[in-house]
N, C-alpha and C positions, 0 to 999 in steps of 0.2 A: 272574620272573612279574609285580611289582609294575608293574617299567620297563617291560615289555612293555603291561601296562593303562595305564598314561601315555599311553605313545605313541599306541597306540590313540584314547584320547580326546583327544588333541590332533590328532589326525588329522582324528578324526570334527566336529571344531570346525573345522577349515579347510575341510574338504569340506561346512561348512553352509550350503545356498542363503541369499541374503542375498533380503532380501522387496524385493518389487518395486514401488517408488515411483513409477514412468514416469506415472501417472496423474497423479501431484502437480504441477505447477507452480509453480517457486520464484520470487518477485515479491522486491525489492530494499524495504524499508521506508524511505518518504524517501529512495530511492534510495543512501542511504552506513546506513541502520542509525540508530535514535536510541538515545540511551546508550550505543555504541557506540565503546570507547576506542581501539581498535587501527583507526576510519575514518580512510580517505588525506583526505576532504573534509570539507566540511558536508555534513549533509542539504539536502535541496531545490536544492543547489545544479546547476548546470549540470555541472562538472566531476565530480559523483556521480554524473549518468546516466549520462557517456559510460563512466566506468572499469565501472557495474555492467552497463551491456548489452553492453558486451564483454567477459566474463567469460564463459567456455562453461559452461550449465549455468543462468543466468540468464534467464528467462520474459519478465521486466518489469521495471517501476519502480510504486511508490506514490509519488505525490506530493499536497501539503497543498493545495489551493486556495483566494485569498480573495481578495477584490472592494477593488479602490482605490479610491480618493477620486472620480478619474478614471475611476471604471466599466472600469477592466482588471483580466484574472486575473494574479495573482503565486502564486508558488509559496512558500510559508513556513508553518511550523508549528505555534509559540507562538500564545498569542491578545494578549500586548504585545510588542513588540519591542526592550526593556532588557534582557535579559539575555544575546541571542545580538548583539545587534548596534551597531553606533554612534549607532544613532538612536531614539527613544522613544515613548511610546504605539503606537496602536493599527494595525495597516497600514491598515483602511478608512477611515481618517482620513489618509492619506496619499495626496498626488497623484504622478502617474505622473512626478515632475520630481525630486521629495524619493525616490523609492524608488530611482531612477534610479542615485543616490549612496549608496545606503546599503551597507556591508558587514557581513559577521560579521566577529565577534572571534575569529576561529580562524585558526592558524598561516597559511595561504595567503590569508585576507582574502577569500576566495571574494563576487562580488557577488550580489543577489538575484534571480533568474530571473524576468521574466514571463511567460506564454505567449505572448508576438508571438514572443519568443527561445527559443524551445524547441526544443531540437536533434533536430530531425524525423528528421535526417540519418544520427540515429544508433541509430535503431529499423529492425529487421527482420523485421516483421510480428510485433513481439515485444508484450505489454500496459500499457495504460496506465492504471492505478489513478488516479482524481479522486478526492480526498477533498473534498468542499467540504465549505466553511467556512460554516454559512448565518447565523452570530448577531458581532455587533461589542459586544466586552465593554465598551468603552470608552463607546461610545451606550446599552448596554442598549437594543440595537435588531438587529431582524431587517435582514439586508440586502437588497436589492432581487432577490427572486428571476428574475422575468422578464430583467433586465441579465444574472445569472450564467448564464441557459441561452444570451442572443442571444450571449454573448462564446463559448462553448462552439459551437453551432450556425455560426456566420461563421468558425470559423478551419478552413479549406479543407482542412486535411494530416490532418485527420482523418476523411477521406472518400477519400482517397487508399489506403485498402488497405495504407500501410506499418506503422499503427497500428492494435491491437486497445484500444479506449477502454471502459472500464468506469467508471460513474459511484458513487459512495458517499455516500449518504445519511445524516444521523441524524437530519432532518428531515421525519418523516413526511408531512407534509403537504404537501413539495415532489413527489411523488413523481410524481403524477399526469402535471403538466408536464412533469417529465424523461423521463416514461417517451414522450411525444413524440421526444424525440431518436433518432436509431437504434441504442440503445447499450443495454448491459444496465443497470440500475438496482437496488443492493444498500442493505441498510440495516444502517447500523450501530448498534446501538447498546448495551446493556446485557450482562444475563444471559442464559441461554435462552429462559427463559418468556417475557424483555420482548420480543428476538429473534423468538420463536417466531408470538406474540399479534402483533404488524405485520406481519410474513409474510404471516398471512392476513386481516387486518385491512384491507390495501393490496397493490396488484401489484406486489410486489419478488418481482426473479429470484430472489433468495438473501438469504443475511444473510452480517455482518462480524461476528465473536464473540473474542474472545479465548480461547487455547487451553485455560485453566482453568476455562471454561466451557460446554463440550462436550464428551461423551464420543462415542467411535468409532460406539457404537450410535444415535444424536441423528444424527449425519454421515449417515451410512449410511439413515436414513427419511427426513430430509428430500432425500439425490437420488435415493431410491427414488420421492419423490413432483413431482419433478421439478424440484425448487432443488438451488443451487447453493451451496457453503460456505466462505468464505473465514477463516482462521483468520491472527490474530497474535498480539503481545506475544511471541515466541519469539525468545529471546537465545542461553540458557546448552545444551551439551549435551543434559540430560537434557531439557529445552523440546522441542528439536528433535527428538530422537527420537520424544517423547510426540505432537507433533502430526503425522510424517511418518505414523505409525502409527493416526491416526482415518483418514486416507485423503481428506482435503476436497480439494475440487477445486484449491484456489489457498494457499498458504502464503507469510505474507508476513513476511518473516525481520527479525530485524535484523544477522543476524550469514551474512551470503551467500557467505562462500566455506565454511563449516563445516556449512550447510546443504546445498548441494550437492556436499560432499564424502560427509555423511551418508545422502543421496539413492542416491547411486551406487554 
């Protein structure tokens, strides 16, 4: 009788509907994942987009955006560039000739993306997370907002329909301008409350939260009220499950094949 109750409830555990994620869309963090030891690349790099948007199950890419020296977007993440790469200080102190040469310090040397070189080619109407960058640590100076929308605005493949471009704010006060582009416009920034309070303070579609700063119920009011919730900082296991299960519209991983393993 006991074996009998076993099997039973091992039964009724395989026969348990598994919840249904499909709502979720899983976005690649920096395209390879940061803190992410088991990444084939770098972040931001080129060869991270292509391995992560062809992975079935992958939505998008988040990528870092910041303004050169030369008024071009490059894709990188740090706010100095001594610790991932061979070259030093700040990138918006660097012209498009110096960045040109620059590598990471990682196993394959991967070089550094700008957006002239962004592999269009390799997106299939799948999204593209901007994180800009609006502040140069090195200046202790705001960078040229206007430059960062006309380089955004003039690059032509993102009017093409192959790209869903979503811009990320934590500068509220770029918002307005941006929200000029044709693009949706999210703010990133703090806890809920700071979150919450710029939401309706300024026209952002949604917020960017980290997932230990939202509960399912939080999720759930602000797209009842008609934003949009994009959640990261989700690495480990128990991370992923925690935020597949608030239900936000966009999840943005650092760990992409274990997330949309979890997914499905």
């Amino acid at each position: 009788m006991r074996y009998r109750f076993l099997f039973l409830a091992i039964l009724l555990f395989a026969c348990e509907k598994k919840e249904d994620f499909s709502d979720v869309k899983i976005i690649a963090h920096a395209a390879s994942g940061l803190e992410n030891q088991n990444a084939t690349f770098h972040d931001n790099s080129k060869e991270a987009i292509q391995l992560s948007l062809e992975t079935v199950g992958c939505d998008g890419v988040e990528l870092d955006a910041q303004l050169s020296a030369s008024n071009r977007l490059w894709f990188f993440h740090d706010q100095t560039m001594d610790i991932e790469t061979n070259s030093q200080g700040c990138l918006a102190s660097k012209n498009d000739a110096d960045l040109e040469a620059v590598t990471y310090k990682s196993l394959k040397k991967e070089k550094l993306l700008s957006l002239q070189n962004l592999p269009v080619n390799y997106f299939d109407k799948q999204v593209l997370m901007l994180d800009v960058r609006h502040y140069d640590l090195c200046s202790e100076q705001t960078v040229d907002e206007m430059q960062f929308i006309k380089e955004i605005a003039d690059f032509k493949d993102f009017y093409s329909g192959q790209i869903e471009v979503i811009i990320l704010l934590s500068n509220p006060a770029w918002v307005e301008k941006f929200k000029e582009l044709p693009f949706k416009v999210y703010y990133s920034g703090g806890d809920f409350a700071d979150a919450y309070q710029k939401l309706n303070a300024y026209n952002f579609d949604g917020i960017v939260i980290k997932n230990e700063y939202i509960s399912k119920d939080e999720v759930s009011a602000l797209q009842a009220a008609g934003k949009k919730v994009i959640i990261f900082e989700v690495r480990s296991p128990k991370g992923i499950k925690s935020a597949l299960k608030k239900h936000p519209n966009y999840l943005v991983t650092d760990d992409l094949r274990a997330t949309i393993i979890e997914k499905y």
